[in-house]
ROFILO-384129 format. One record per residue: residue in three letters; z, y, x of N, C-alpha, C in turn. Coordinates in Angstrom, 3 decimals, always signed. Last residue first. Layout:
<pts>
PT  aa     n_pz     n_py     n_px    ca_pz    ca_py    ca_px     c_pz     c_py     c_px
PT ALA        Z        Y        X        Z        Y        X        Z        Y        X
...
</pts>
This chain:
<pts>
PT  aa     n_pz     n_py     n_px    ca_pz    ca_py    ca_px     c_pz     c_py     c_px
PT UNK +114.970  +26.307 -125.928 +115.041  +26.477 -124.652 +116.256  +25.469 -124.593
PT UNK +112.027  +26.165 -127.606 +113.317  +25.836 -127.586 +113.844  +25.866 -126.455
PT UNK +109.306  +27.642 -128.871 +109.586  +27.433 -128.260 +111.326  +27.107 -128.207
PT UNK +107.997  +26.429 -132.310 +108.302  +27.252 -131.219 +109.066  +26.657 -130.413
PT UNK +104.412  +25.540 -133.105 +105.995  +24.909 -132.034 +106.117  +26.048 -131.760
PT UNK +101.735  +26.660 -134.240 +102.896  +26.465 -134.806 +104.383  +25.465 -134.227
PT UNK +100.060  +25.531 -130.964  +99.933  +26.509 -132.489 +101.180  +26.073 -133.786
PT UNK +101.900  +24.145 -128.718 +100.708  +24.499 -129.576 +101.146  +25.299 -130.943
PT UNK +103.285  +23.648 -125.642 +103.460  +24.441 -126.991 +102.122  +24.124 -127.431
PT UNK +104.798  +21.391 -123.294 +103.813  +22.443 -123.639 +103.782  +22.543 -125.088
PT UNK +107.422  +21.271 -121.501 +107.073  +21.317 -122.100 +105.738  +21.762 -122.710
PT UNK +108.170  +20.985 -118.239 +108.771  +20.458 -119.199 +108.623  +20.178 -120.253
PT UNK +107.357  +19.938 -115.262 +106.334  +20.004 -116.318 +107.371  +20.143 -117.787
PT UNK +109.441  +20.465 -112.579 +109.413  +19.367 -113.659 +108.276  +20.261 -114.456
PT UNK +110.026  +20.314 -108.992 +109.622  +21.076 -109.950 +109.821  +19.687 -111.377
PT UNK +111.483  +19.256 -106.619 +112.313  +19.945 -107.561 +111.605  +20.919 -108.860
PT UNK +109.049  +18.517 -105.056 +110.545  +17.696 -105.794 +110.795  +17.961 -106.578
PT UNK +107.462  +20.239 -104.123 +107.312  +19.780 -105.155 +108.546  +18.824 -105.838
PT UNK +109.085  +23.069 -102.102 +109.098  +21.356 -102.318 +108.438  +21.163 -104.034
PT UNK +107.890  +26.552 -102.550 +109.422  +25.536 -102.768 +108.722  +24.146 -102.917
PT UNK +106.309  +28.274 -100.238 +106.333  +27.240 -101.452 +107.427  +26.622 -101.204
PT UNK +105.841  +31.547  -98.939 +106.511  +30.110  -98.863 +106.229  +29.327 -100.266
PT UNK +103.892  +34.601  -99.004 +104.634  +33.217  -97.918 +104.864  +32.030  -98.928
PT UNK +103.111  +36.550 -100.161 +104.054  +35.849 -100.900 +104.455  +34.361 -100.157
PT UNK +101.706  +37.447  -98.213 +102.211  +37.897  -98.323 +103.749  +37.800  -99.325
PT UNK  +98.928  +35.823  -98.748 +100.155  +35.857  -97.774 +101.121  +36.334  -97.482
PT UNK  +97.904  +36.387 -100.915  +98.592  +35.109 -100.993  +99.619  +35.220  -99.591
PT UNK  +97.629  +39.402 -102.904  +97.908  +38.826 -101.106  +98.448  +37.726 -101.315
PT UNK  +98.207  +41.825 -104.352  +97.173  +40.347 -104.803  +96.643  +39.943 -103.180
PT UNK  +99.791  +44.125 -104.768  +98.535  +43.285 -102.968  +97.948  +42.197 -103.912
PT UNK +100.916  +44.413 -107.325  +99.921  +45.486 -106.913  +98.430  +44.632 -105.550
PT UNK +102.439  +42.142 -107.196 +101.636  +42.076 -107.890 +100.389  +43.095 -107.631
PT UNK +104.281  +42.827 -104.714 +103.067  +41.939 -104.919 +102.278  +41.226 -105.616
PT UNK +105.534  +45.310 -106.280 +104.787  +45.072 -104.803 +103.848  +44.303 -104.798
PT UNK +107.021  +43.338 -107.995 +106.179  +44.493 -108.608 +105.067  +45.032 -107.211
PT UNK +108.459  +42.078 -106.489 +107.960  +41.051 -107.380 +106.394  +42.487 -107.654
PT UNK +110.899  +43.587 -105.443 +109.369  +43.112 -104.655 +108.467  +42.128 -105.583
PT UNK +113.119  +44.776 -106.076 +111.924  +44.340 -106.787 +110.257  +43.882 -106.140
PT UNK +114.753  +43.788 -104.186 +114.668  +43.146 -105.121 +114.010  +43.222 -106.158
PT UNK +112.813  +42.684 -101.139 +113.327  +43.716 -101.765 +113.987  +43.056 -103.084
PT UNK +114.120  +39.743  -98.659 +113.128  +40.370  -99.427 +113.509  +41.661 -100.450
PT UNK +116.599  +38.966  -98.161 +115.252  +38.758  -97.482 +113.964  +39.439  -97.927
PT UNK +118.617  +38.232 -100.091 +118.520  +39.726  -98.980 +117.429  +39.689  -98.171
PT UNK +118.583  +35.272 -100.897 +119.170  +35.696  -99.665 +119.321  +37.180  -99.166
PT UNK +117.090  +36.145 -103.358 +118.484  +36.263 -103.670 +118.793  +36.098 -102.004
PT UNK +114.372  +36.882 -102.276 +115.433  +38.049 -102.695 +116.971  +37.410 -102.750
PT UNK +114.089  +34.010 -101.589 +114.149  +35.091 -100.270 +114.595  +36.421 -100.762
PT UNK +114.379  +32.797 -104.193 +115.372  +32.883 -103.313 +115.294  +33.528 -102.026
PT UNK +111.634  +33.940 -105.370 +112.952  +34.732 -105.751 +113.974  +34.353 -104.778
PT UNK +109.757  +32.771 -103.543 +110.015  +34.140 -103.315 +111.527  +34.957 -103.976
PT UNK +110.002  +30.086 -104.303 +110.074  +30.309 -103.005 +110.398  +32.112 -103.068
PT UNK +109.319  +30.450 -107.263 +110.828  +29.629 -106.874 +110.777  +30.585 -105.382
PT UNK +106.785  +31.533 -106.435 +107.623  +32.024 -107.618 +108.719  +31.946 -106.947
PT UNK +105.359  +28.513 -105.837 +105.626  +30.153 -105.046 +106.203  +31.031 -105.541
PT UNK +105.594  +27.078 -107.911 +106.577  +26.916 -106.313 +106.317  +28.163 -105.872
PT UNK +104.062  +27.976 -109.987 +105.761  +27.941 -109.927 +106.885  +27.871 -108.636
PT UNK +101.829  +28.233 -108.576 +102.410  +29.341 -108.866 +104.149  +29.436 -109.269
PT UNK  +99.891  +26.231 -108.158 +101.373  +25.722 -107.365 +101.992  +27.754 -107.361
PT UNK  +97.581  +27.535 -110.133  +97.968  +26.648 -109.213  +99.178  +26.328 -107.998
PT UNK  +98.947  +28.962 -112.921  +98.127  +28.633 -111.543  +98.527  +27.832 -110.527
PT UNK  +99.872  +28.645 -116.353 +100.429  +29.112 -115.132  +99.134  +28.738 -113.617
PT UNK +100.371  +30.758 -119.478  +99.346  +29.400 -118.208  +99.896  +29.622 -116.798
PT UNK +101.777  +31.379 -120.755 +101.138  +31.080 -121.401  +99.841  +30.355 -120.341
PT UNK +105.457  +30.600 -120.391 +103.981  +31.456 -119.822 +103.089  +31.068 -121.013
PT UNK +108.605  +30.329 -118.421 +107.604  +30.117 -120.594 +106.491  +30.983 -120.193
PT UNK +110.488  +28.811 -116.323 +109.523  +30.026 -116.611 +109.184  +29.295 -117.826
PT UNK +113.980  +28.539 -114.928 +112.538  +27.949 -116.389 +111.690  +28.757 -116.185
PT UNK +116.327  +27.129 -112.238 +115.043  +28.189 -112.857 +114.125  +27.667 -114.082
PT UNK +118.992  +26.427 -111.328 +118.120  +25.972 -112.576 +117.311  +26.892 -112.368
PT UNK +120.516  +24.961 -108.820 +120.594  +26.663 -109.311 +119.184  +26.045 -109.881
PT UNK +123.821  +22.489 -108.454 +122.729  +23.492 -108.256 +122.716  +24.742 -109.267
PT UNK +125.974  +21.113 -108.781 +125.777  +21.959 -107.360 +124.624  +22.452 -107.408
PT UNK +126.831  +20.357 -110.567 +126.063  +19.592 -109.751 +125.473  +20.654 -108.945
PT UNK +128.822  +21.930 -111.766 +129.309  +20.657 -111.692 +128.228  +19.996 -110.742
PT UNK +127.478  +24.349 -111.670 +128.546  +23.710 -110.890 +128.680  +22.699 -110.536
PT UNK +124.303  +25.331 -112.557 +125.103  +24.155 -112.761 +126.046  +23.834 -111.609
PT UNK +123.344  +28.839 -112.995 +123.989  +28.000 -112.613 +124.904  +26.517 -113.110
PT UNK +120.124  +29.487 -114.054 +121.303  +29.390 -114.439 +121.782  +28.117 -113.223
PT UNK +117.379  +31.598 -115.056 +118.439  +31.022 -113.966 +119.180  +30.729 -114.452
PT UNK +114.105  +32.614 -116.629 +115.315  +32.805 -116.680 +115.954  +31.860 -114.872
PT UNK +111.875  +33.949 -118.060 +111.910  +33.641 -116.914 +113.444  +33.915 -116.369
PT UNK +109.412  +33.967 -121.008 +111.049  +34.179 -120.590 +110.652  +33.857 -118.995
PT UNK +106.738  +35.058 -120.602 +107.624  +35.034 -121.956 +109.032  +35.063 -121.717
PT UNK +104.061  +36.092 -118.716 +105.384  +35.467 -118.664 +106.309  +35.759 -119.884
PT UNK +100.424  +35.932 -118.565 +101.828  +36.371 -119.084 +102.954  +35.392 -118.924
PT UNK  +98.427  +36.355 -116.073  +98.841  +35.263 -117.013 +100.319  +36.137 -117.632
PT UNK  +95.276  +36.374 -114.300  +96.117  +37.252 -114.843  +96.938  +36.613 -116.295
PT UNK  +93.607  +35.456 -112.476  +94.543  +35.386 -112.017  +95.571  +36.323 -112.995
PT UNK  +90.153  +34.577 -112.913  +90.996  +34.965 -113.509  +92.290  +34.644 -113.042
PT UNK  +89.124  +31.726 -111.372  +89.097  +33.510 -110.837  +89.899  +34.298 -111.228
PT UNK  +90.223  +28.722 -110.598  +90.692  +29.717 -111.583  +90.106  +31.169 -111.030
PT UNK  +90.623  +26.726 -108.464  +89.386  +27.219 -109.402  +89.421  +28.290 -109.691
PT UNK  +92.953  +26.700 -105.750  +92.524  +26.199 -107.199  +90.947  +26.694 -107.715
PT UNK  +92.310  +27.161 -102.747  +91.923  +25.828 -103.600  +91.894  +25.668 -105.137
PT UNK  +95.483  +28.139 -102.249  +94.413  +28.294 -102.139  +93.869  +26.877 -102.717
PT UNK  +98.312  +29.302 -104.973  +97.740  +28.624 -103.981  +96.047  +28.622 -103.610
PT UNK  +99.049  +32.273 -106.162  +98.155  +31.164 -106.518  +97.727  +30.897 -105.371
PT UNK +100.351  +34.632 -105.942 +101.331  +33.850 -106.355 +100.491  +32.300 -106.798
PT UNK  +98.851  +36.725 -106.457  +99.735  +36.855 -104.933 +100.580  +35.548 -104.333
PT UNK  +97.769  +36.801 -108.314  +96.833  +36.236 -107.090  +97.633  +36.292 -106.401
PT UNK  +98.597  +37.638 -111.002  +99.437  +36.531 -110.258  +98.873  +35.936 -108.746
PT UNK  +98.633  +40.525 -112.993  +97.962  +39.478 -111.762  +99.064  +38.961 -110.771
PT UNK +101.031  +40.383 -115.932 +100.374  +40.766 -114.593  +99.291  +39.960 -113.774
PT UNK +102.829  +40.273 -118.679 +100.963  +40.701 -118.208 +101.006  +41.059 -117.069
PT UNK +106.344  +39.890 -118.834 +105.426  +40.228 -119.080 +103.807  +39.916 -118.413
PT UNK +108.691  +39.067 -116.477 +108.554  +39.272 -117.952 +107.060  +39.977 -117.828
PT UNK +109.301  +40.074 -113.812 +108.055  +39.114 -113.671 +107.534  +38.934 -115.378
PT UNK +111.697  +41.301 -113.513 +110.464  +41.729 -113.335 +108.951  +40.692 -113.907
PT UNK +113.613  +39.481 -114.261 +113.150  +40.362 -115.235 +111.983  +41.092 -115.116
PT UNK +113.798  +38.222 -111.832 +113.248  +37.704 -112.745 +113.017  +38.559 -113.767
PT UNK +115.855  +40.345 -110.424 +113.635  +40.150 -109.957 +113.178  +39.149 -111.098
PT UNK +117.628  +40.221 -111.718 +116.995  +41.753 -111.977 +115.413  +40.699 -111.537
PT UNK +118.190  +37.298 -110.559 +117.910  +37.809 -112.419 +117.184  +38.997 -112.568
PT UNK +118.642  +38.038 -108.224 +117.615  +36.715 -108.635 +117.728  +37.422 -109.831
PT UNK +121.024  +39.567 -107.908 +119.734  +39.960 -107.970 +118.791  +38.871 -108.170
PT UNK +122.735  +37.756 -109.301 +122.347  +38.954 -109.961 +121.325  +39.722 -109.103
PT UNK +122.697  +35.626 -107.131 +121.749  +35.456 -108.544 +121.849  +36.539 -109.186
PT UNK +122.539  +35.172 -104.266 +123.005  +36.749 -105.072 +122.263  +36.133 -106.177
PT UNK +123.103  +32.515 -102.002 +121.826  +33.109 -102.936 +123.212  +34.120 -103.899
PT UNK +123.439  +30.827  -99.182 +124.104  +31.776  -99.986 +123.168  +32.356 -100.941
PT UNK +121.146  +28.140  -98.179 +122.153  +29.421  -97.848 +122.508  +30.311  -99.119
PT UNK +120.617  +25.508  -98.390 +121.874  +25.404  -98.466 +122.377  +27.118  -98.114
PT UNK +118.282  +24.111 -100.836 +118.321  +25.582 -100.397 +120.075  +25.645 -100.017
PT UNK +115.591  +21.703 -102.006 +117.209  +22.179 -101.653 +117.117  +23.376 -100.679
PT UNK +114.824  +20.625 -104.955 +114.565  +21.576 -103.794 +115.792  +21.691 -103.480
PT UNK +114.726  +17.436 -106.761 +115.430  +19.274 -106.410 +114.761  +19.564 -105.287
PT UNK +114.385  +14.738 -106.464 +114.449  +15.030 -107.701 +115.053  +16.857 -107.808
PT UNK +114.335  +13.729 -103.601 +113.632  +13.339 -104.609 +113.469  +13.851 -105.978
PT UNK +116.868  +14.054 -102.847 +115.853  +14.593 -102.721 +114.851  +14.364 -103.081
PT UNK +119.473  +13.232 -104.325 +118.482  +14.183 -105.280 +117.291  +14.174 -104.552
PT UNK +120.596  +10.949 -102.921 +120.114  +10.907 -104.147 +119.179  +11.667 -105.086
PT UNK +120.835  +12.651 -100.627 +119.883  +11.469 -100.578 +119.904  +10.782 -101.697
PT UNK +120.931  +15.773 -100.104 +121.707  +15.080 -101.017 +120.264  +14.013 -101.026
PT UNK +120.858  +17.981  -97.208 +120.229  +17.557  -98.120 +120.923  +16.186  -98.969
PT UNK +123.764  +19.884  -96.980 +122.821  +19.205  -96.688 +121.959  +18.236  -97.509
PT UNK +125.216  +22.251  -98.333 +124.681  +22.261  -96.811 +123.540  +21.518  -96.206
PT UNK +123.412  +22.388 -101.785 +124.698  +21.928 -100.542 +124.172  +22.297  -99.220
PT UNK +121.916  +22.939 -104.265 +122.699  +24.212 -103.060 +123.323  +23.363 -102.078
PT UNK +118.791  +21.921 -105.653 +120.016  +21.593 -104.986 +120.510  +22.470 -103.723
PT UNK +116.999  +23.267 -107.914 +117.500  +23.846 -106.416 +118.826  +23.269 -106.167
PT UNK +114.518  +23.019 -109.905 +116.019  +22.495 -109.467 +115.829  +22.727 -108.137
PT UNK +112.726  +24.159 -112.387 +112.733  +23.923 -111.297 +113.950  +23.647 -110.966
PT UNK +110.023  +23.802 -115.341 +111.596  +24.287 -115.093 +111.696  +23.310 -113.732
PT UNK +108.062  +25.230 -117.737 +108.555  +24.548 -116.378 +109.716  +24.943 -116.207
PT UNK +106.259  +25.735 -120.463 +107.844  +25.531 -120.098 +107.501  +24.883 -118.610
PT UNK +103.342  +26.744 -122.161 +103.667  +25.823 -121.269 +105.419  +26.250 -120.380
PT UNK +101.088  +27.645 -124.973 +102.271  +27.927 -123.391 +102.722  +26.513 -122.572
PT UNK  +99.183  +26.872 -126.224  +99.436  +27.918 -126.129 +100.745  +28.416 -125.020
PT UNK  +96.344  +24.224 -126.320  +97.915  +24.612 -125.505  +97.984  +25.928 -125.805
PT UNK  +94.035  +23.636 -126.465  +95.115  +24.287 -127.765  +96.005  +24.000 -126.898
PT UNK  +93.367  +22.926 -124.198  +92.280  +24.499 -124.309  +93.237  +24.183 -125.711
PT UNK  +94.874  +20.116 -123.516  +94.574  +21.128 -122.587  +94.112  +22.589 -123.605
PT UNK  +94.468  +18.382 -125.783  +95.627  +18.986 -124.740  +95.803  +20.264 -124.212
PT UNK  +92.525  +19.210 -128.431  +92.602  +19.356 -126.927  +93.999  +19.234 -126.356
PT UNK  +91.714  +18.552 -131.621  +92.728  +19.223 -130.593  +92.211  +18.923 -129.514
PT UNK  +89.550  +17.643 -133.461  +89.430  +19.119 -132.184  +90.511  +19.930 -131.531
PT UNK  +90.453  +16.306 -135.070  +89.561  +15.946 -133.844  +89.661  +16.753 -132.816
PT UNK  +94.450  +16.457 -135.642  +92.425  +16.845 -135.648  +91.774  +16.276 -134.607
PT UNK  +96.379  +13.544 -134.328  +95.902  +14.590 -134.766  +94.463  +14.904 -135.310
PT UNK  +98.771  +10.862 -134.500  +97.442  +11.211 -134.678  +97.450  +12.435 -135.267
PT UNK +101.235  +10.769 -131.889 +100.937  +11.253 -133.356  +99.278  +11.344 -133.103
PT UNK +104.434   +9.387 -130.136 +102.563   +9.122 -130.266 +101.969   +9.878 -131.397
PT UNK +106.169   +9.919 -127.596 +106.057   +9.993 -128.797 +104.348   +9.998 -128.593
PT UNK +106.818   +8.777 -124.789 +107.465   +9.477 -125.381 +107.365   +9.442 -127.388
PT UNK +106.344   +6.888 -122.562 +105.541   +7.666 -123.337 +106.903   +7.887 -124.333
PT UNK +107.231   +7.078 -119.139 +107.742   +6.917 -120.725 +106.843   +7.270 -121.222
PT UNK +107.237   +5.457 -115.828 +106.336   +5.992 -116.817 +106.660   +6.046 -118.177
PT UNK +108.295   +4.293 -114.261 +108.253   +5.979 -113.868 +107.297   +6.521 -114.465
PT UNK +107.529   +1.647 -114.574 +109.143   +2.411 -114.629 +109.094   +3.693 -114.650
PT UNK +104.084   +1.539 -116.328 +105.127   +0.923 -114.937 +106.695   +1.930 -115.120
PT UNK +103.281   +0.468 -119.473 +103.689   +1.540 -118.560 +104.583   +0.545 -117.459
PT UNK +102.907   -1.451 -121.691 +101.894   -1.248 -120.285 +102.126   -0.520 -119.315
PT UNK +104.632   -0.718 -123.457 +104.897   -2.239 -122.386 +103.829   -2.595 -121.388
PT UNK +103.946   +1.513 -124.008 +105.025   +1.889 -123.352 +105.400   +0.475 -122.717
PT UNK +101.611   +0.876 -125.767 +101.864   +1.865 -124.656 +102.772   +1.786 -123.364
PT UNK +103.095   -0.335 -128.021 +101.866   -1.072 -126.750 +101.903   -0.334 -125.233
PT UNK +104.823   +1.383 -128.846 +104.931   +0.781 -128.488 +103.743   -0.357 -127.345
PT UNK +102.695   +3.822 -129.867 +103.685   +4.325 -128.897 +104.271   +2.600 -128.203
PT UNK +100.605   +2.242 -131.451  +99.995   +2.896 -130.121 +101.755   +3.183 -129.425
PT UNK +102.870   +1.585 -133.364 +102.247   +0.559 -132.701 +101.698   +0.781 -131.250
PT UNK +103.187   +4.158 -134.517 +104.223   +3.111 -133.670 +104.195   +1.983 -132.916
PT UNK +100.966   +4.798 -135.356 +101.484   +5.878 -134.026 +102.459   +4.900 -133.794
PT UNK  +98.408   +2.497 -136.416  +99.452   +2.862 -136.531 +100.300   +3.573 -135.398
PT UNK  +94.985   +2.765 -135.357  +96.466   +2.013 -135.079  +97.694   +2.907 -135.651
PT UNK  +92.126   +2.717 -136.348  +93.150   +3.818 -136.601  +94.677   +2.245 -136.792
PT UNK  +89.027   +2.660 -133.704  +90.159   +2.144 -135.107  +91.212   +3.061 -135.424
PT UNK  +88.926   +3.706 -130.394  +88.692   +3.117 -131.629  +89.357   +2.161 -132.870
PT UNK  +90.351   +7.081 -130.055  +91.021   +5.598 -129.737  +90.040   +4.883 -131.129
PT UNK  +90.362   +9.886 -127.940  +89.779   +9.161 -128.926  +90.225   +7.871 -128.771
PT UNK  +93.161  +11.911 -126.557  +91.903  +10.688 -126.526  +91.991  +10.431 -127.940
PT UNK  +95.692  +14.019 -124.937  +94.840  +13.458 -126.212  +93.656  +12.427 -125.545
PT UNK  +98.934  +14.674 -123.422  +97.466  +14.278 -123.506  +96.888  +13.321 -124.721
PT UNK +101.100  +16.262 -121.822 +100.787  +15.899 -123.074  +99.549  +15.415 -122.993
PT UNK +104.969  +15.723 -120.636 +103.262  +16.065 -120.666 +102.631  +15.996 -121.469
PT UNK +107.518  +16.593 -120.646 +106.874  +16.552 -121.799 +105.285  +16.528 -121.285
PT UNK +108.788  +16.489 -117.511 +110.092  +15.539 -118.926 +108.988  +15.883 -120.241
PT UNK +107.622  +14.992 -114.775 +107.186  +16.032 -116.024 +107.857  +15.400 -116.835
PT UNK +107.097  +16.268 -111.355 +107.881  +15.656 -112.748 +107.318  +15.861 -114.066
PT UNK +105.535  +15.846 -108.273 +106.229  +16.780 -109.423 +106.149  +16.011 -110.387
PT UNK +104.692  +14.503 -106.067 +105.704  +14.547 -106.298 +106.458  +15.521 -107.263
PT UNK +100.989  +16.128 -106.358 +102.008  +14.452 -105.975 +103.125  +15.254 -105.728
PT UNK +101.263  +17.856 -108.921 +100.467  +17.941 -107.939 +101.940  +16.334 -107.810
PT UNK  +99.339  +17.729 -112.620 +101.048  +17.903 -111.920 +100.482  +17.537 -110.457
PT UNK  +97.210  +19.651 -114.587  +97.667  +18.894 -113.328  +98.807  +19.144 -113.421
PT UNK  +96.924  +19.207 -118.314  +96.959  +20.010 -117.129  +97.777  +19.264 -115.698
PT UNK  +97.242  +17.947 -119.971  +97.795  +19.592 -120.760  +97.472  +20.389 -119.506
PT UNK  +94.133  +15.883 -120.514  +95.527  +16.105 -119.792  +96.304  +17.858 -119.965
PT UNK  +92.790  +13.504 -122.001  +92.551  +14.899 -121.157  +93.858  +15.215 -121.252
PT UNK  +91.012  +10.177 -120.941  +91.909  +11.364 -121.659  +91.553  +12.930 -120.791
PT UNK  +88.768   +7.522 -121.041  +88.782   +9.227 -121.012  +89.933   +9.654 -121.433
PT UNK  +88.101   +3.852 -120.053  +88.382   +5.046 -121.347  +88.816   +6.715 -120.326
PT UNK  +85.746   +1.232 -119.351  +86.580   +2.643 -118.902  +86.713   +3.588 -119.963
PT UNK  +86.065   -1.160 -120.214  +85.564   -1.041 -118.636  +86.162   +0.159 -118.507
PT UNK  +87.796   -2.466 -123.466  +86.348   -1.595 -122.753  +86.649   -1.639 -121.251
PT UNK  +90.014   -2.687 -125.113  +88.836   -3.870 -124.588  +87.413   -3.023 -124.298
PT UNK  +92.293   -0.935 -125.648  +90.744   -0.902 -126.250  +89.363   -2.146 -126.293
PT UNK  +93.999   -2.071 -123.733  +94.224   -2.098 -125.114  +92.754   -2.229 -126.060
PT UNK  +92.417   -1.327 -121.483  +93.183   -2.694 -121.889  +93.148   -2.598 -123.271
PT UNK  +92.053   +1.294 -121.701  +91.519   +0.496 -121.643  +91.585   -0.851 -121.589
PT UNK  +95.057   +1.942 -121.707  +93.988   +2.490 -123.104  +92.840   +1.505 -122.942
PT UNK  +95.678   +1.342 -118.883  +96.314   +1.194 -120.224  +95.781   +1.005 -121.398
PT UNK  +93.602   +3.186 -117.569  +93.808   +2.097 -117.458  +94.547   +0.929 -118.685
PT UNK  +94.880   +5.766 -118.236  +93.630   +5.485 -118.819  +93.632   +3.545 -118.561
PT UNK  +97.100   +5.717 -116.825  +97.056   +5.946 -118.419  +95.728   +5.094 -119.023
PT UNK  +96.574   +5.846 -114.410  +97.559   +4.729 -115.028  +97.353   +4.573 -116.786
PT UNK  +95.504   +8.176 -114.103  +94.431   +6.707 -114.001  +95.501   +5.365 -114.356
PT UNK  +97.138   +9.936 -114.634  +95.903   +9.711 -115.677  +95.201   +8.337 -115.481
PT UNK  +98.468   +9.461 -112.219  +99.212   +9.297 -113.776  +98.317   +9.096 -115.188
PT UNK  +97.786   +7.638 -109.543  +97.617   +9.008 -110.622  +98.210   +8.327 -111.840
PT UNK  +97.291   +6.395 -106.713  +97.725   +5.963 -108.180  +98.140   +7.493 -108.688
PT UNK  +93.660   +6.317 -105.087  +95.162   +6.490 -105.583  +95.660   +6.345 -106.718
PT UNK  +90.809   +5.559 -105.460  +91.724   +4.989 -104.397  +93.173   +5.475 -104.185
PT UNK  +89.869   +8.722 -106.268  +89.810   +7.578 -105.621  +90.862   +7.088 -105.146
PT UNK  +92.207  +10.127 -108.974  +91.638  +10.404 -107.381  +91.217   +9.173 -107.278
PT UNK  +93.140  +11.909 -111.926  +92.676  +10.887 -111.094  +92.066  +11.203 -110.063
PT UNK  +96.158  +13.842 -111.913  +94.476  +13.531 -112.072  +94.250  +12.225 -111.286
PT UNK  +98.848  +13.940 -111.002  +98.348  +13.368 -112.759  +96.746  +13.328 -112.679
PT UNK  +99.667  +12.718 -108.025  +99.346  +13.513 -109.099  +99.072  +13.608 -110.146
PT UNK  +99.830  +10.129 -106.949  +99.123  +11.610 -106.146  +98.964  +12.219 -106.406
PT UNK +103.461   +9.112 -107.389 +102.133   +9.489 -107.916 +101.529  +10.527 -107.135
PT UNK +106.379   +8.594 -106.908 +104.470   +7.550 -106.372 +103.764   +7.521 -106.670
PT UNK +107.406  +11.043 -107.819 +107.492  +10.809 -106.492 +106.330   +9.980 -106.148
PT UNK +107.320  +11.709 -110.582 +106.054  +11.853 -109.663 +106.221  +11.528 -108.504
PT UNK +107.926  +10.292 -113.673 +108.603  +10.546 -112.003 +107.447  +10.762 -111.235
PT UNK +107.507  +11.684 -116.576 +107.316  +10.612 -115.535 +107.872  +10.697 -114.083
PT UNK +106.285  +11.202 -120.166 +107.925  +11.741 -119.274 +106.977  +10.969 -118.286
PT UNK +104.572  +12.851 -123.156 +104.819  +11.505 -121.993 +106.018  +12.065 -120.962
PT UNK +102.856  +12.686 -125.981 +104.010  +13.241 -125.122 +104.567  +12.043 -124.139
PT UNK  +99.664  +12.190 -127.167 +100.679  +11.665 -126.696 +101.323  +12.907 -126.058
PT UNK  +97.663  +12.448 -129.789  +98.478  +12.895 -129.165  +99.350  +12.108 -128.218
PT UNK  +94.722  +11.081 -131.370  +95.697  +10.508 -131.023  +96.009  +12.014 -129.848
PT UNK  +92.171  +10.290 -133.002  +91.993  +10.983 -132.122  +93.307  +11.152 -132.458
PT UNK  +89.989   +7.766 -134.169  +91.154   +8.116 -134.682  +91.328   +8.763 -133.257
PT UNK  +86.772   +6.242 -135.128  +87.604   +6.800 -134.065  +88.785   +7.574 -134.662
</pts>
């Protein structure tokens, strides 16, 4: 057995998500499917850096498996990639230790979100942004992103349904930036884990500060309530992307 990395890109719009589900198309069950071809077996196993929910992106996913024999990484990246459907890249292939994990050696994880600004929704992007056509203050979007830097409980900010008890995750950077030329407004977070549809609720709460809708440090407020309701809204899965995940010696690149 030879125990194999992949980095992968994908469009999530016709996916139910990266896990596998009955009777839907998933990104893992595309994968695995793949591997199992290749392998000449009934059913192969990966593990995944972690869910993407249906219609979120991912420009770096990552996932490991055991693969019997030891294929050359150009060979596995190419086979790979003539089994993939369009809205599927593999990216890069490397054999690692046995005892990596995708998932449990991850040390952070990059997202990054798109907020198409126009009046009206753009029938090329919707699919690919959140759209938000009222007026946003990004100098206060930035002060409340500075809040969020650092060790807090995030229960305010974790959808219902996930697993997770532990609700307490660090934030590394948590930045904005404006793209003119395409009419939108960029958000990244760098964490070291994030919760369940915590990036959309994030997104959703800083633009109710940048409208004046909210305080501008209200970030610090509802860390104290650990109140899901109180953090209201989720931004569209559209406009999220998976960008990167870290392990033990990567630093981070923004």
């Amino acid at each position: 057995m030879t125990h194999y990395k992949l980095t992968l890109a994908y469009d999530g719009t016709h996916f139910a998500g990266y896990q596998v589900q009955p009777n839907q198309r998933t990104v893992q069950g595309v994968l695995q499917k793949a591997l199992a071809k290749m392998a000449k077996v009934d059913h192969f196993h990966i593990d995944g850096s972690g869910r993407t929910d249906s219609g979120v992106h991912a420009l770096g996913q990552v996932v490991s498996f055991d693969y019997p024999g030891n294929i050359p990484v150009e060979a596995i990246l190419r086979a790979m990639n003539s089994l993939m459907p369009l809205d599927v890249e593999i990216l890069k292939a490397e054999i690692v230790p046995a005892d990596f994990h995708a998932r449990y050696s991850a040390t952070g994880k990059r997202y990054l979100y798109r907020v198409q600004r126009g009046r009206y929704t753009d029938p090329f992007k919707r699919l690919y942004t959140g759209h938000f056509p009222y007026k946003l203050d990004l100098d206060r979007v930035r002060v409340a992103l500075d809040d969020l830097v650092g060790t807090h409980d995030f229960s305010s900010f974790a959808a219902s349904g996930g697993e997770i008890t532990d609700k307490v995750r660090t934030i590394y950077e948590a930045t904005v930036r404006e793209d003119v030329a395409a009419n939108e407004v960029i958000f990244e977070f760098y964490g070291n884990g994030f919760l369940y549809n915590m990036v959309r609720i994030l997104v959703a709460t800083l633009l109710e500060i940048g409208t004046g809708r909210r305080d501008v440090h209200d970030f610090l407020r509802l860390f104290e309530v650990k109140d899901r309701q109180q953090a209201r809204g989720t931004a569209p899965a559209s406009g999220l992307y998976l960008k990167e995940v870290y392990y033990d010696g990567e630093q981070p690149v923004r």
